[in-house]
N, C-alpha and C positions, 0 to 999 in steps of 0.2 A: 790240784795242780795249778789252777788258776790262780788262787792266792797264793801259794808260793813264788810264782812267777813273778807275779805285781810285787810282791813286796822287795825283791832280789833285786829287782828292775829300779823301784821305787828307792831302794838305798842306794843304787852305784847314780841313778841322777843324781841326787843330795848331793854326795861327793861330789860329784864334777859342779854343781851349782853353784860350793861352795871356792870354789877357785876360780870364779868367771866374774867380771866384771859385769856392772848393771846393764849396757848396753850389747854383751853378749848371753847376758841372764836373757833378755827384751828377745833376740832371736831366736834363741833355744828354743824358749817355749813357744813362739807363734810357729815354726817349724817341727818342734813335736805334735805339737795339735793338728797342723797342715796335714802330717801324717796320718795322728790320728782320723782325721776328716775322710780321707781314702780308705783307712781302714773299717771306718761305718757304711763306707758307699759298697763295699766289697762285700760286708756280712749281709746288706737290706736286699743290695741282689741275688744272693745266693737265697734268703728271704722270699722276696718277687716269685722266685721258680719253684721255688714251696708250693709256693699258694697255688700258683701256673700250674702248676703238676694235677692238681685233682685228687691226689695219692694222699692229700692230708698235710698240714703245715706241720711248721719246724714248733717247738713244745713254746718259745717267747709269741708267736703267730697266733697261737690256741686260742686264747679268750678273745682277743682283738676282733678275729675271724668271725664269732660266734656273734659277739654283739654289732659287727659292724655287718653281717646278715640276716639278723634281726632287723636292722633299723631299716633297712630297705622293704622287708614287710611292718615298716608301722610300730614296733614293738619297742624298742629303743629311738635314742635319739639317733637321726642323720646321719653319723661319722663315717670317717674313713679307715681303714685299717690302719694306717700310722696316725690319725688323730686318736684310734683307743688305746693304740700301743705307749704313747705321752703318757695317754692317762694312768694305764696300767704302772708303767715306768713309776708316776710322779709316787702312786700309792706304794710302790714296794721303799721310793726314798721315805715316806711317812713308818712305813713301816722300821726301817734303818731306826730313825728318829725314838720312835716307842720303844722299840726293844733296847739301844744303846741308851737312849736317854744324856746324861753327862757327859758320856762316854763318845758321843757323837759328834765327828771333828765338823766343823762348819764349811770346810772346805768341800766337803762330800756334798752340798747342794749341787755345787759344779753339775752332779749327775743329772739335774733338773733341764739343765742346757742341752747336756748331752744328748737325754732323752725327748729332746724338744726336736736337735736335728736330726737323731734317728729315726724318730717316728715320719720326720717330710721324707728322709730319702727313702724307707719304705712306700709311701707315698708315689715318689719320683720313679723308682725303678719298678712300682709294678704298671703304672703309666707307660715304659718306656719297653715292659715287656706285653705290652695288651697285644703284639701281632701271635704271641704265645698260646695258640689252641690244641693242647695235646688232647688224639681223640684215641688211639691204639692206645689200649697198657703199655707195649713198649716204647712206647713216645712220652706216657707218664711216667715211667720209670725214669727214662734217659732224663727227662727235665727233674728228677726227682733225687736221683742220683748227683745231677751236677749241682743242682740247689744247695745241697749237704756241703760237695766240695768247696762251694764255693764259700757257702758259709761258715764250714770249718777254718781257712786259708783266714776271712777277715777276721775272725775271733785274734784266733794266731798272730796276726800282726796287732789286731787291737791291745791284746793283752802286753806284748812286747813295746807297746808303747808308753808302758808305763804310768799312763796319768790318772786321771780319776777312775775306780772301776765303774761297769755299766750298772744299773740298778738290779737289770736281774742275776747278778753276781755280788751284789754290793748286801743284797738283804741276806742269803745264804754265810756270808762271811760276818755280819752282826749278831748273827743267829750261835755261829758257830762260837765267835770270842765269847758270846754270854752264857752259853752251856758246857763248852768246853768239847762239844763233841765235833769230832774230822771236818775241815770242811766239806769233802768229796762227798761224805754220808745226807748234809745237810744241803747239800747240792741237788741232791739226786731225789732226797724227801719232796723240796720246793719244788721242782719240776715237775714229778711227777702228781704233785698236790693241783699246781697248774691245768694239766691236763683233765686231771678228775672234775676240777671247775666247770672244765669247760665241757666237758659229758653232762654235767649235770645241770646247765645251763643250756645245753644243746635239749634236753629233757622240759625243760621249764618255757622256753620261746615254740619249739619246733613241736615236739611231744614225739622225737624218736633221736634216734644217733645222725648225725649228719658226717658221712663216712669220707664226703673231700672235704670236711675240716680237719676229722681226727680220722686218720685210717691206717692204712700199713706203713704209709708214708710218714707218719708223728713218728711211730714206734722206731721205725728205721730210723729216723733222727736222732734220736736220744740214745742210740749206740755207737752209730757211723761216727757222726759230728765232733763227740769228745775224742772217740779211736784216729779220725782224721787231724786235730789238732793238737794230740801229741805227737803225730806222723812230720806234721812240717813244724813244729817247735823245732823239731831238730836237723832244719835247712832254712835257717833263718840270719846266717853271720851275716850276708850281706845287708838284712835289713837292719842288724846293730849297726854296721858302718855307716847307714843313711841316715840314723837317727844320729850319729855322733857329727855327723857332716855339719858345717856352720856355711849355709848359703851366700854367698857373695856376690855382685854383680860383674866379677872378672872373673869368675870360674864356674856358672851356673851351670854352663853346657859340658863344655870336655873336662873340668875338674870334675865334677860330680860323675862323670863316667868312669873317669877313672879311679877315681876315689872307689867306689863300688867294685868295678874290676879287675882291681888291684892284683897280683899275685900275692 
């Protein structure tokens, strides 16, 4: 579903790129990105309440989690949770690399960037959510529950945004052109292959299961999250009308309102 979208998305840009003048080509894209940029701050927070939750992070959170609690006992290196989510990121673009080989557009580094900002705003928003101490299950839940939502909603505009995909969707769709097999199936394998890592790594530092990294809460992810963003994929016209929006400084405020609210 993911790459379908990118790619749908990814041809009706081209088209319009191709009828814009270099100085409207110049805004487009800093204004898709601008978008974009919101739509990573949306998924790292719905991220943030993940972790916040106790109930176990979202399945891109898993290993990050694991080695970045490690290193606070000694075992790993220092990092943060969005310093190993980079890392993890940089290695799935390595991985793009190895399996496409020639076939590997070079524009796909991009995701190197990407994965550079997203790892700070996971970073930022779980700093921003440290008042966050759910001690009831039903207080985990509830932060566990919106975590999903939210992080479904950012995916959903991420993906509508058209531009590079994120690494942990970039290496499942490499996988897939070279085998030929579904994206969705090849999705579901790497995710789930994630998680196992990170059991088995939770095995290898800790020497048992560590149940708020992986717990009811992962698994609930990995059903919720996709079933939620197919849910707002399909209440998202207003957000094509913002991405097609061309910013100007006589319309910033009440044009772009209205532009959006348009009937």
């Amino acid at each position: 579903m993911f790459q379908e979208t990118f790619k749908r998305k990814q041809g009706l840009g081209e088209s319009i790129l191709d009828k814009m003048t270099k100085k409207e080509k110049i805004i487009s894209f800093a204004w898709q990105h601008l978008l974009l940029f919101i739509a990573l701050y949306i998924m790292t927070l719905g991220i943030a309440a993940c972790v916040k939750s106790m109930l176990g992070a979202s399945v891109i959170s898993v290993l990050p989690y694991v080695f970045h609690d490690a290193g606070t006992g000694g075992l790993t290196p220092s990092l943060t949770i969005g310093q190993y989510t980079f890392i993890m990121n940089a290695l799935l673009v390595v991985g793009q690399v190895g399996v496409l080989r020639r076939q590997f557009d070079p524009v796909q580094l991009f995701q190197l960037l990407v994965g550079f900002v997203f790892g700070m705003l996971i970073d930022l928003n779980l700093y921003l959510l440290s008042w966050l101490q759910p001690e009831a299950i039903w207080e985990k839940a509830i932060a566990q529950l919106a975590g999903c939502t939210i992080l479904a909603a950012g995916i959903a505009l991420e993906v509508r945004c058209g531009s590079v995909t994120m690494p942990g969707e970039g290496f499942p769709v490499a996988i897939s052109k070279v085998t030929g097999i579904e994206f969705p199936k090849v999705k579901i394998v790497v995710d789930v292959s994630l998680v196992l890592l990170g059991i088995v790594f939770c095995y290898i530092f800790f020497g048992k299961w560590q149940w708020h990294i992986i717990g009811v809460g992962t698994l609930f992810a990995m059903y919720y999250v996709g079933w939620a963003v197919r849910i707002a994929s399909h209440h998202l016209k207003w957000f094509d009308r913002l991405l097609k929006y061309r910013p100007g400084f006589r319309r910033y405020i009440y044009g772009l309102a209205r532009y959006i609210y348009r009937k």
